[in-house]
N, C-alpha and C positions, 0 to 999 in steps of 0.2 A: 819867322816864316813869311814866305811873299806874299804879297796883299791882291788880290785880284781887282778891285777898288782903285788902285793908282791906275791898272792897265783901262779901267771902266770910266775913269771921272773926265776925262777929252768927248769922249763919244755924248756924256751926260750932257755936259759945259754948249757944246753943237746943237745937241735937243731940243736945249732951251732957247738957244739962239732962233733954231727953225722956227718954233712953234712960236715966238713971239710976232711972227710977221707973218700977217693974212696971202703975202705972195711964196713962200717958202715952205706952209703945209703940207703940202702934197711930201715935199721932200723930208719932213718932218716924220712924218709915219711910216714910210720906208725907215727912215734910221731908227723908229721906235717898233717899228717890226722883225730887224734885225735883231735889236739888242734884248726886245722881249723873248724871240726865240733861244739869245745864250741863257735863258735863267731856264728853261725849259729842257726837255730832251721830246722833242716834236718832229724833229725829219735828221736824215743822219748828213753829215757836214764829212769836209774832207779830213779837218781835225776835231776833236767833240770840242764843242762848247763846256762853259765852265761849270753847267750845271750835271752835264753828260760825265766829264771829270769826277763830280762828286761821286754820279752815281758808280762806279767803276769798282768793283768791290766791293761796293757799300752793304753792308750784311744785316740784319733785324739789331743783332748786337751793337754796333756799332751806331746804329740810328737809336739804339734807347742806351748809350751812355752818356751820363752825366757827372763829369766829374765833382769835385766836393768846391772847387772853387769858379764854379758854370751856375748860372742860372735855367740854362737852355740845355736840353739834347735835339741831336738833329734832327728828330721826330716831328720834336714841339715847335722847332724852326721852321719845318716845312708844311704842318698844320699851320702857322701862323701867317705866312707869308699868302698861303691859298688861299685861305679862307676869305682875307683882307683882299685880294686879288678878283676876287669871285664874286664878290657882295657891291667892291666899285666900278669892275667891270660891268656887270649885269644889271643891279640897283641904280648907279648912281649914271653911269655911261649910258650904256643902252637901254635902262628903263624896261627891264628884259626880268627873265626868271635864272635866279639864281642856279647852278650845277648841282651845287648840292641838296639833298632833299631824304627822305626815311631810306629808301632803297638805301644811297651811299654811305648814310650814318649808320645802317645795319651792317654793312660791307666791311665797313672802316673799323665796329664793332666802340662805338664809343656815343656819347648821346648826350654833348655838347653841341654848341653849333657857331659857338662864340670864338673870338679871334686869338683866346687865352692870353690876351694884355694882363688881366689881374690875376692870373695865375700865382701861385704862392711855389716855389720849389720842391713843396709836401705836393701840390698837382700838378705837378710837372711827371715826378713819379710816380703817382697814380697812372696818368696819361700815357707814358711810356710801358704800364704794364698790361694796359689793354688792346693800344693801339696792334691793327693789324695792318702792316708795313707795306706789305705788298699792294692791299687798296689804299693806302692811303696815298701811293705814289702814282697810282692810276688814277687816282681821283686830282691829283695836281695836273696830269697829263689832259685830263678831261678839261678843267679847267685852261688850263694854256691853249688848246686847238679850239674852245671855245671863244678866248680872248684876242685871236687873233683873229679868226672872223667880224670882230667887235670892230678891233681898228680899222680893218680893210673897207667896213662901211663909213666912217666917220667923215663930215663934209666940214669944208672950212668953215661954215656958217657956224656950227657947232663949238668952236676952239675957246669963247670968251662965255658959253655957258654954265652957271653952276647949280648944284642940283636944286631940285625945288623943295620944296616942303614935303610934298606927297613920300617923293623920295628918301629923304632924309628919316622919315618919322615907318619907313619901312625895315631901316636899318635898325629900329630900336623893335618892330613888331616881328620881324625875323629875326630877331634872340640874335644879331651879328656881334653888336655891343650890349653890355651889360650897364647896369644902375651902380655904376660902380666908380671912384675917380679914376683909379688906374686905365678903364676903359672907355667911359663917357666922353673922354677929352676928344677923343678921336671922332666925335660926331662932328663939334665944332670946329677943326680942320680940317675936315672933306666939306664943310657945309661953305668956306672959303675959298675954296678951289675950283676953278675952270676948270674946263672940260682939258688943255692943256697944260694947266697945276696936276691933276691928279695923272694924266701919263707921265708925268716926269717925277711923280710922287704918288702914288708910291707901284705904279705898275711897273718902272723898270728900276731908280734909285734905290728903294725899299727891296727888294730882292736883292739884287747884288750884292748889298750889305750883312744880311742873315746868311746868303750861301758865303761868302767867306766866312762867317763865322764858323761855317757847318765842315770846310775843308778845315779849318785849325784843330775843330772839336775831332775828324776824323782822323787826322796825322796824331796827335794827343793819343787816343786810341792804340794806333798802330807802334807809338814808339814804347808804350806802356805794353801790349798785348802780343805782340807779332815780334 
């Protein structure tokens, strides 16, 4: 199957190029505003974007299958990418309050809060039997029109910042990561990352990669079911 990833990895390659030079910022978030927008479904384009593709069909069924040789359903793909997205947007970015909060996780009908790194495939199915699909999509929408007001404020002074302490030790007191290995690692490579590391990891890199996973897990589906 085709990889959306080869068509994405130029755009990435440029990103990093921008964002390395204090004169080419500006230009830098435009390109990262763009290509945040394709993981999103946020305003409609004259062709969808590749996250708009996904959603094209996409039915509750299909977002809670998980084959026998998947670790992931697309449920848990796009729980995981938000979540992750929301917490270094807000937390570690803007220093800001997180999207998510009781309303959403009442919505969403689930009462984690975590990024499900240490998930076991016994929770992943769990996860899929509670999840309510419809908010949980609305709630990645929330998330995206909030992260993009994020970048549109970001000033070059910012680009060589990483998070602080305060920050960091917020991520562990809003339950985002767990005391867990499989989850804990990820404190320590956001705690490395510029304010220009973490757009290019994992706000637009780290998506594009989970939604192709999630168009393969949906065609799998459809050749099996349809």
């Amino acid at each position: 199957m085709y990889s959306v990833t080869k068509e994405w990895n130029p755009n990435q390659k440029k990103l990093s190029q921008l964002l390395a030079k204090q004169e080419t910022f500006d230009q830098a978030i435009q390109l990262c505003l763009q290509m945040h927008n394709s993981v999103h479904d946020l305003k409609k384009e004259i062709s969808p974007t590749v996250y708009q593709s996904l959603l094209e069909g996409l039915t509750p069924a299909i977002m809670k299958y998980r084959p026998n040789n998947s670790f992931s359903s697309i449920a848990w793909s796009i729980w995981h990418i938000t979540r992750i997205e929301d917490a270094v947007s807000n937390i570690l970015i803007a220093d800001s309050e997180q999207i998510l909060n009781k309303e959403w996780l009442e919505k969403i009908n689930i009462n984690i809060t975590d990024t499900g790194n240490a998930f076991t495939e016994n929770d992943v199915d769990i996860f899929d039997e509670m999840i309510n699909t419809k908010e949980l999509l609305k709630y990645r929408k929330a998330v995206g029109e909030n992260t993009q007001k994020i970048l549109q404020k970001l000033k070059v002074t910012e680009r060589k910042r990483k998070p602080s302490k305060e920050q960091l030790d917020r991520i562990i007191q809003e339950k985002v990561l767990l005391q867990e290995k499989d989850s804990i690692w990820l404190l320590d490579f956001w705690a490395n990352k510029t304010v220009s590391g973490l757009l290019t990891m994992p706000i637009t890199r780290h998506q594009i990669v989970h939604i192709n996973d999630c168009l393969k897990l949906k065609d799998k589906y459809k050749r099996k079911y349809v």
